[in-house]
N, C-alpha and C positions, 0 to 999 in steps of 0.2 A: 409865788415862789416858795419851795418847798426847803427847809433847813433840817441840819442834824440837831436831834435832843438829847444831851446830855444827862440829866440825872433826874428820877422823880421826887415828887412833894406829892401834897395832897390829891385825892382824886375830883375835889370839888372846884380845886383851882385851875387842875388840866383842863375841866370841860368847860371852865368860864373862859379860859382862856380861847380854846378852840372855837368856842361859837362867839365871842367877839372881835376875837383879832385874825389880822388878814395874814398871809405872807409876811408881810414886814415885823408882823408880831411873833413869828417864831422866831426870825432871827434874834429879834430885843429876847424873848422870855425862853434860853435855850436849854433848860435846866431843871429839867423835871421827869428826867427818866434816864435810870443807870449808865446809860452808855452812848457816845456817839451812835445813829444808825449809821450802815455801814453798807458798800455793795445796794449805793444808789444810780440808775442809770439814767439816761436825757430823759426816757417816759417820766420820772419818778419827779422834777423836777417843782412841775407847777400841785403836785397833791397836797390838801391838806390833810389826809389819811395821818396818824399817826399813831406809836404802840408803846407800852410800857410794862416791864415786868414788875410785878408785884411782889411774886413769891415766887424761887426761893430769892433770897438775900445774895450780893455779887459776893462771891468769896467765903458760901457758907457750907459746914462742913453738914454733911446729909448723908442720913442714913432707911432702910427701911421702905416704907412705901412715901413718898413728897405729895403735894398736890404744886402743880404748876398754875399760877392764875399769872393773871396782865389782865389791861384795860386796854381798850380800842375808842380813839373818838377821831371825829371829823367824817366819819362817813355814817351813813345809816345802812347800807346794804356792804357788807363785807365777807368775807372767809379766812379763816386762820390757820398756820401750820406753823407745827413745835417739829423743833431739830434739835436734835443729841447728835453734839460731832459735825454734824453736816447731813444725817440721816435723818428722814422726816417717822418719827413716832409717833404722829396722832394728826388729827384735822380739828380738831376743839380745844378749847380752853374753857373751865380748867380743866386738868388732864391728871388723873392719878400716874407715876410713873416709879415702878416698885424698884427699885435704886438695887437691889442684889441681881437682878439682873446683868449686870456689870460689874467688872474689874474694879477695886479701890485706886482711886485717883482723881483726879481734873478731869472734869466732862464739861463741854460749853454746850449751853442750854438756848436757843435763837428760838423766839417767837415771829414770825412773818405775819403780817397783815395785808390783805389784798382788797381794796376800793371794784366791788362788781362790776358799776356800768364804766371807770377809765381804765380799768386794769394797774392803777396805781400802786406800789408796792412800799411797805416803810417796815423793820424792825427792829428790833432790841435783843438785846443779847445777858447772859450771867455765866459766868464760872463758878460750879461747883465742888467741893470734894468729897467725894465719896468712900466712906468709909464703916463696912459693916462689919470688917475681918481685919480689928487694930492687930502689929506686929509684937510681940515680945522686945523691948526695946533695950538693948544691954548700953551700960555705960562705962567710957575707957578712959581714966584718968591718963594725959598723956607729959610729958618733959622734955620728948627730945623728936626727931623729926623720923629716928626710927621705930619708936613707941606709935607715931602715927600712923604709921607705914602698915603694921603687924596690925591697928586695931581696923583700919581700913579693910586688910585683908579676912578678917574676923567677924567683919560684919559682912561682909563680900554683898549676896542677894537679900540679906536679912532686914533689919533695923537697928541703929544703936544711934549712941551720942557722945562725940569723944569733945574731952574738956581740955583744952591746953591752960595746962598749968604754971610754965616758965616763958618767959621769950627764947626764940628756937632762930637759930643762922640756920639757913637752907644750904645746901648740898645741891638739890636737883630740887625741880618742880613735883609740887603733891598731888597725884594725878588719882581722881576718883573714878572708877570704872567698872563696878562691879554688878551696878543696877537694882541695888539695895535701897535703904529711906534713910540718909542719913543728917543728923545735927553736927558742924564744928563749933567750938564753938571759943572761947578766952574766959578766963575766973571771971577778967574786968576787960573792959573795951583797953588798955595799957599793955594788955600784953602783947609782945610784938613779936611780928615774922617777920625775918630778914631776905628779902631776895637774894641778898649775897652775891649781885652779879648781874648777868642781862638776860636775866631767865622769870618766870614768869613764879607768884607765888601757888596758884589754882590751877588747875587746868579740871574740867569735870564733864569725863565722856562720857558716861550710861548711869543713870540711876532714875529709879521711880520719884522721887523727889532728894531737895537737897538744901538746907539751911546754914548758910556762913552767917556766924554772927559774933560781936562784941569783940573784936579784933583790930588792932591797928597792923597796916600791912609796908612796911618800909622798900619803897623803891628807886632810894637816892644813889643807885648801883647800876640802872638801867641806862644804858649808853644806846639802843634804838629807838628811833623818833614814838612809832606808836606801839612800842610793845604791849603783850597784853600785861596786867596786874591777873587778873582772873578771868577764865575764859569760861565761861557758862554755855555751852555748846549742846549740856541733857533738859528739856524741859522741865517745867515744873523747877526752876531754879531761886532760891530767893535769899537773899544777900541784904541784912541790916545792920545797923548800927556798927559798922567798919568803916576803919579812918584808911585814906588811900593818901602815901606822901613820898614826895618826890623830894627834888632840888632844886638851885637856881638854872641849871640846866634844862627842865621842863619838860621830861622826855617821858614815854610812857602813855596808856590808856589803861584806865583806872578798871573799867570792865568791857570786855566787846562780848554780846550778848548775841550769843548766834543758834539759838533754837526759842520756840513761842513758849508763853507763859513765864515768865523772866519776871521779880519783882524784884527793885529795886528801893531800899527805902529807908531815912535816917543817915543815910553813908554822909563821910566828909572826902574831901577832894581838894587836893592841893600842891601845888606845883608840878602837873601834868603836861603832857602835850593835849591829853582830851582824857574828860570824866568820864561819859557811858560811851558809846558805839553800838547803835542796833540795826542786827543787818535784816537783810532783805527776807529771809525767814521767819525773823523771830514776833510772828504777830500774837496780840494780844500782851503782850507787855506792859509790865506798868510802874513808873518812875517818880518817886513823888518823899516829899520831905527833906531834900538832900541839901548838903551845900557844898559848893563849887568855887574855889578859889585859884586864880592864876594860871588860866589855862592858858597855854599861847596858841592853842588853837581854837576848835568848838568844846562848851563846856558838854553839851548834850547833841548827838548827832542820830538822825531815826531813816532808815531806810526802807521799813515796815510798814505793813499798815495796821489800824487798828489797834494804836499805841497810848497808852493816859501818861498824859506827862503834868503834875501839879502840884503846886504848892513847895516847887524848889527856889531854893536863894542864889545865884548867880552872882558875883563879883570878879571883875577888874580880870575878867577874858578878853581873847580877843573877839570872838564871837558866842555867842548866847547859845541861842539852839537852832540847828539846822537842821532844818527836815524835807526830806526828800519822798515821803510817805505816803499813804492817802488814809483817809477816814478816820484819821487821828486825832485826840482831842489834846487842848495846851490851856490850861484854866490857872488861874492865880499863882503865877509863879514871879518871883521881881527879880529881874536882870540891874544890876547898876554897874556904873561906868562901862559899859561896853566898849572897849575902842574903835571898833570896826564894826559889826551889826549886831544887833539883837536879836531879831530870829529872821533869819534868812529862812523862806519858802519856795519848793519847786516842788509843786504835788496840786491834790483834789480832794475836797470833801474832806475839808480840815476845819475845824474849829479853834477860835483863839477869842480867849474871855478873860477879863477881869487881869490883865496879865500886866506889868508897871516896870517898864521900858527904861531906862539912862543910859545917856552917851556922857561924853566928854568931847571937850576941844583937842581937837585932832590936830596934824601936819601935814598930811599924808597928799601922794598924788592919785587920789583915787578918792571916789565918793564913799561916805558913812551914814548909817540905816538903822534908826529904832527897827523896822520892820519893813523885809524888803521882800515884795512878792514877781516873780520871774516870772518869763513870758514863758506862755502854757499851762501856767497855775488856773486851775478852773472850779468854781462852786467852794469857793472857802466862805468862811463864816469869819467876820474880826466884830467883838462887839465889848464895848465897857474897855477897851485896853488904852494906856494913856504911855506917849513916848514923849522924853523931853530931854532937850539937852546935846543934841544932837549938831554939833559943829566943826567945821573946818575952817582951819585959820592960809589955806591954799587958797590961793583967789580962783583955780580955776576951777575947781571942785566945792563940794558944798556937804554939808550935813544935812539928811531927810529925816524927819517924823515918820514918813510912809512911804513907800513908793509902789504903784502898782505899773507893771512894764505892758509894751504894746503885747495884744494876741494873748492876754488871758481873759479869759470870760465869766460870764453870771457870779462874780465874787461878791460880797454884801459888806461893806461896812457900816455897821450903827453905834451910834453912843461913843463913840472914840474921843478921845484928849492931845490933840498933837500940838504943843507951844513950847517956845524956846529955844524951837530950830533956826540952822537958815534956809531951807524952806520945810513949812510941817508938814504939809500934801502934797504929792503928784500921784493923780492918777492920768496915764496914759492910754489905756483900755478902753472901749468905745460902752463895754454892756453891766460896767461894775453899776450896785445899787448903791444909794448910799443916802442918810438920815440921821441929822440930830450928833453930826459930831463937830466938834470945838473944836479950831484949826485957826481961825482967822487973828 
């Protein structure tokens, strides 16, 4: 059985790995190459084919002429194809690929590996920025909401970086739409924007790229369930180190991410109806560093595929992260007190690693779930993740560590920690694998 690999290490260790571990050892060792692979099909299942980019670097900014290398092991007869975008530039690796060729921006760079005699197929993927033709970058000190307005318009298709200076009550939504490269940005993470109402603080239609950062965004004013806080709708969008805050009402979504390439990172989150939302477009997204408090719904919700979600802090939601996605990866993020589940899954070709699960004692007439995988979830990866605490004080219902439902298939669980439920395992599925986890 064939698994996704997430991030590379050494080249000495992949190929030890490759020629001594079986199947079951990709799932254990999944962590040696940048990215989930992704857009595997039933052929692809049992290969142990697999690829790694080398150079360039995920998220490096490139200029000039690159060289492209990767490594290839598990097979000895193979062929290879480099994709810019989705379009194949080369059949070898390495590949010189002269980067002015192209527009300044985000280009996704996919290596393909092909196994000759099963037709096996596995790759890796990077995003890079390109940039040979930097912009003139003007900067617009700003105080009021219509200083931002004018500097907005100022930069329109250009480049610039406006600094807000005081905290600003809103009037209307700051709608970015000119298709330009722009920075917002705050002196200090303290300086606040007021939503002032049940309107949204961001809205951001057309631009080449787009940076929110060191802002706290106030939306103890929003009176609909999921309204947006900020709507990231232009790719290439990336939002750090901003506080998202509500009230005891809990109303609001912190960001709904609705075009690819979305980075999320550093943000706080708190008293929300839900933290991120990514829809069904927004592939390649990436979500990681954040903290999430008192969500009454999902702190993190993915509709996408091909989404990094890790290394976020999760608290005292009602649900952790749901995802609905495929080819997604979920690695060391700790969920505590969940009240209701941790991460609910309904998808394929998902990976979940290293990830530290809590529930609480519940009342509820309904079951509660470190991690609850639905029937038709097929080809997930759960490895090293530890759920505990998971209980219901309903006699008819119960609190799960795990649960796998009838009608999903070839799922793998290894290494898992499930104690302190009332029950830590169920699996119901006829074809799940599973090795080496603590439950009893």
């Amino acid at each position: 059985m064939k698994f996704q690999i997430k991030s590379r290490s050494s080249i000495v260790a992949i190929i030890a790995l490759i020629i001594g571990i079986s199947g079951v050892g990709f799932g254990v060792y999944s962590t040696f190459f940048q990215h989930p692979l992704d857009q595997i099909d039933e052929k692809d299942i049992s290969s142990n084919i697999v690829v790694g980019i080398l150079d360039p670097d995920h998220e490096e900014t490139v200029s000039n002429t690159i060289e492209i290398r990767a490594i290839v092991a598990g097979s000895n007869q193979y062929t290879t194809s480099v994709l810019r975008n989705g379009t194949q530039i080369g059949a070898q690796i390495p590949l010189q690929w002269n980067t002015k060729t192209v527009v300044d921006g985000w280009w996704n760079i996919t290596v393909i590996a092909t196994d000759v005699l099963s037709g096996n197929q596995t790759q890796d993927y990077v995003n890079v920025f390109v940039l040979n033709n930097p912009e003139e970058n003007h900067i617009y000190y700003c105080s009021s909401q219509q200083e931002i307005t004018y500097a907005l318009n100022a930069i329109w298709s250009g480049a610039g970086t406006i600094i807000i200076t005081e905290n600003i009550i809103l009037s209307n939504t700051i709608t970015i739409s000119g298709g330009g490269s722009y920075i917002i940005q705050g002196i200090s993470p303290s300086i606040t924007i007021d939503c002032n109402g049940d309107r949204a603080a961001f809205t951001i239609l057309m631009t080449k790229t787009c940076l929110i950062k060191d802002l706290t965004l106030d939306a103890a004013d929003l009176t609909t369930s999921f309204r947006g806080i900020i709507y990231a709708m232009a790719p290439s969008t990336y939002i750090q180190n901003v506080r998202f805050l509500g009230d005891s009402d809990k109303l609001g979504t912190g960001i709904y991410v609705q075009n690819e390439d979305t980075r999320v990172s550093n943000c706080y989150f708190n008293n929300l109806q839900e933290g991120i939302s990514v829809s069904l477009i927004a592939e390649y997204s990436y979500i990681s560093e954040n903290t999430f408090i008192n969500c009454s719904s999902a702190a993190i919700t993915i509709a996408s595929k091909r989404v990094i979600c890790e290394n976020n802090c999760i608290n005292s939601c009602f649900k952790g992260i749901m995802n609905i996605g495929d080819f997604c990866s979920f690695s060391n993020n700790i969920l505590y007190q969940c009240e209701d589940t941790g991460i609910y899954l309904y998808g394929d070709f998902n990976t979940f690693s290293g990830n530290s699960i809590t529930g609480i004692s519940v009342n509820q007439t309904k079951n509660n779930f470190g991690i609850f995988v639905v029937s038709g979830s097929d080809c997930n990866v759960f490895t090293g993740n530890t759920m505990t605490l998971f209980t219901n004080l309903d006699l008819t219902n119960n609190g799960y560590g795990m649960m796998i439902q009838v009608t999903c298939g070839e799922n793998t669980v290894v290494g898992n920690t499930m104690l302190f439920n009332d029950i830590n395992y169920a699996d119901f599925a006829a074809t799940t694998f599973e090795y080496g986890n603590n439950y009893i």
